[in-house]
N, C-alpha and C positions, 0 to 999 in steps of 0.2 A: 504494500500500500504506500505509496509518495504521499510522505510527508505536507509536500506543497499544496496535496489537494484541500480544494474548500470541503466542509461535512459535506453542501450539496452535491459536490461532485463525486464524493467519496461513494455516499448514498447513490447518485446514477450508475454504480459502474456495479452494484451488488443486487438494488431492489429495482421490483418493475414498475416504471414509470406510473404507471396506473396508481400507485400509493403514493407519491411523493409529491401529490398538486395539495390544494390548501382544503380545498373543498372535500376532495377525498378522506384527509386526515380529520378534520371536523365530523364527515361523516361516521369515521370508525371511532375515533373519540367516545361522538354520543350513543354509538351503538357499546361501545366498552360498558360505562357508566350507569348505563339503565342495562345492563345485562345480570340480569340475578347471579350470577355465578361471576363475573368480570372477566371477561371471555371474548377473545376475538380472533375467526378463522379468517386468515388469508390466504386464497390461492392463487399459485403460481407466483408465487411470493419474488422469489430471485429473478435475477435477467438470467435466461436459457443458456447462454453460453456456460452462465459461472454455476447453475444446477446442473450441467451434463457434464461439464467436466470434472465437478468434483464426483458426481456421481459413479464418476470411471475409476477414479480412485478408491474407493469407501466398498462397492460391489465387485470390484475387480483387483484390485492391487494390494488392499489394504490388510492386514492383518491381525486378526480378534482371539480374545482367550474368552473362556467359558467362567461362568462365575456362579457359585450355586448359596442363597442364604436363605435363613432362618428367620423364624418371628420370634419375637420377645426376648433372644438371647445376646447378652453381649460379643461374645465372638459372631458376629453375623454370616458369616461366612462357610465353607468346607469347601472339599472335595465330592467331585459327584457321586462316588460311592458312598461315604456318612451320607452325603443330602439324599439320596433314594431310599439307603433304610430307616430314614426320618420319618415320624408317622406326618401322614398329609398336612394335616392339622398347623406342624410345623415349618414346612415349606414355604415358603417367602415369595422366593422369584426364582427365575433362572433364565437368563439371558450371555449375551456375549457383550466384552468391551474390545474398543478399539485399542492396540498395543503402544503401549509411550514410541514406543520405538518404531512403528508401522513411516512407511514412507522416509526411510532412511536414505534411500538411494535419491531422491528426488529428481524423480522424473516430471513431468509435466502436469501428470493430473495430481500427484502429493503437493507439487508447491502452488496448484489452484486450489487444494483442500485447505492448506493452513492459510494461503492468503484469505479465504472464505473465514476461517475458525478465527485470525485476527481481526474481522472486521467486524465479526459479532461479540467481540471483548472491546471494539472499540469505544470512544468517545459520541462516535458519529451513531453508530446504531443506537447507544444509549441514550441519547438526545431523541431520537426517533419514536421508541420507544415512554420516553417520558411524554413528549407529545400525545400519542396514542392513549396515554392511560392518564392523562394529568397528575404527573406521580412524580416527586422528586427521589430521584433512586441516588443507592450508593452503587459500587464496585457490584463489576456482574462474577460470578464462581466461573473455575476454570471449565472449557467446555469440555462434554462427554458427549463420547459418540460410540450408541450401542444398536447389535445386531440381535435377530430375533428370527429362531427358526421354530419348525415344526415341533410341539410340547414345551417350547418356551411362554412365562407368562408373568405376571408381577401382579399381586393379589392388590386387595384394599388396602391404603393407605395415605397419610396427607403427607403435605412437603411443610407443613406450618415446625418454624424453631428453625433457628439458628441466623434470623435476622432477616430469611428468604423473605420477599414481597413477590416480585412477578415474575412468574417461570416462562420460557419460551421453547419448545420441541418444531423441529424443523425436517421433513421423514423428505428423505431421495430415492425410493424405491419404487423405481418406474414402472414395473411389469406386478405391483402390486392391486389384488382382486380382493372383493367385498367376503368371498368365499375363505379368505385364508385367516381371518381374526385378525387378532392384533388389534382393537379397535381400543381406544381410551375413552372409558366411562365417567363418568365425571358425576356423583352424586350429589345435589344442592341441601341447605340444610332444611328442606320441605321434606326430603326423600327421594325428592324426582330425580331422574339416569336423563342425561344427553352426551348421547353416543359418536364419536368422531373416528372416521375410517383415516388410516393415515397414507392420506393421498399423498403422490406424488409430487412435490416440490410445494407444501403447503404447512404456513407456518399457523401453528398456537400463539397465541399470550392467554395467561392469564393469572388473576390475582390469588394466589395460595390457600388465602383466608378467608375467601368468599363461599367455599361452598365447604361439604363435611367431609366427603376422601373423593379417591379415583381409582382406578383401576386398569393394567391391561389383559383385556381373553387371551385367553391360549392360543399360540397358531396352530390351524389345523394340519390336518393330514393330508390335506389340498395343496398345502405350499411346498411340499416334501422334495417335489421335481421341480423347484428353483432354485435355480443355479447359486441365487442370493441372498434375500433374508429382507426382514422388515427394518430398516434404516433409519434410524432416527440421531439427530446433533441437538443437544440439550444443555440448558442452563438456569441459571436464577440471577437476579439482579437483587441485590440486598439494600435493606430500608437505609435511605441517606443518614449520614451522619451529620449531613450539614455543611459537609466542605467537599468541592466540586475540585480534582485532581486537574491541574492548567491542560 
């Protein structure tokens, strides 16, 4: 990312124009704020080039380990043989992470993946985002980027604690079907479920605190002969401290 650029520019060269006029942002603004849950789905979030080429990375290049955890234990974690003779009850999640060390060689679609992952730790995204939400935020957490295949799933749970305000999941999983799960549930504190398929180059926001948990279904047995998995880059922006980093 050059230094030189203005935010706006910065912002033209990552989001689709379609979000970045005044009217638009107003629009999603007020649809945030009157959203029972503070929730706003954009699709087709990225410009095409910077979703397809990171896409080739993250589906094709990138390299993930398996992670298996627990509910209510402090050691959250194991090996998937503990977590299978774990009674269900116990079972948490189990998904894949992307490797620290993935895109070492840096080829072309790894340094469009990080230039992507630095511009949503940027200043510019965050401004964007405060826009969006009328939210003065602090420091966003470092980004995570997790895969998700057939029998993977992440039970009930909130992201409330540890300062998190607005979460944002951003899925690149182009050949993904309504058929294979993965879908994020989102329970408000009425009880009501709204259900989000995670399209293809479509981003979340939403406020941690506004609703009671979420969830993701299991992938089914339908995804089994994909080559690749359910893709998601994820973060949290944390409640300001009051002092904005120059």
């Amino acid at each position: 990312m050059n230094q030189s650029q203005s935010p706006q520019d910065i912002l033209s060269t990552y989001i689709s124009q379609k979000y970045l006029n005044s009217d638009a942002q107003l629009g999603l603004n007020s649809h945030f704020n009157n959203s029972s849950i503070g929730l706003l789905q954009l699709d087709n979030f990225l410009v095409s080039e910077v979703a397809e080429s990171s896409n080739q990375f993250l589906n094709g290049h990138a390299e993930y380990g398996a992670i298996y955890g627990y509910t209510g234990k402090k050691k959250s974690t194991a090996d998937k043989k503990k977590w299978l003779t774990a009674p269900e009850s116990e079972r948490f999640f189990c998904y894949e992470m992307l490797e620290a060390n993935s895109g070492s060689a840096l080829d072309v679609t790894a340094i469009s993946f990080l230039k992507l992952r630095h511009f949503l730790q940027s200043n510019a995204f965050q401004a964007f985002i405060e826009t969006l939400t009328t939210r003065d935020l602090g420091s966003v957490t470092p980004i995570r980027v997790h895969r998700m295949k057939t029998g993977h799933y992440l039970k009930t749970h909130s992201d409330r604690g540890n300062d998190r305000e607005i979460a944002f999941i951003l899925y690149l999983s182009p050949e993904w079907s309504a058929d294979f799960g993965g879908d994020l549930h989102i329970i408000d504190r009425d009880g009501n479920r709204t259900t989000y398929n995670p399209t293809y180059n479509k981003l979340l926001i939403f406020d941690v605190n506004q609703h009671k948990h979420h969830y993701i279904s299991e992938i089914t047995e339908q995804a089994a002969d994909l080559s690749t998995g359910r893709i998601s880059i994820n973060g949290w922006f944390l409640k300001s401290t009051g002092k904005h980093t120059p």
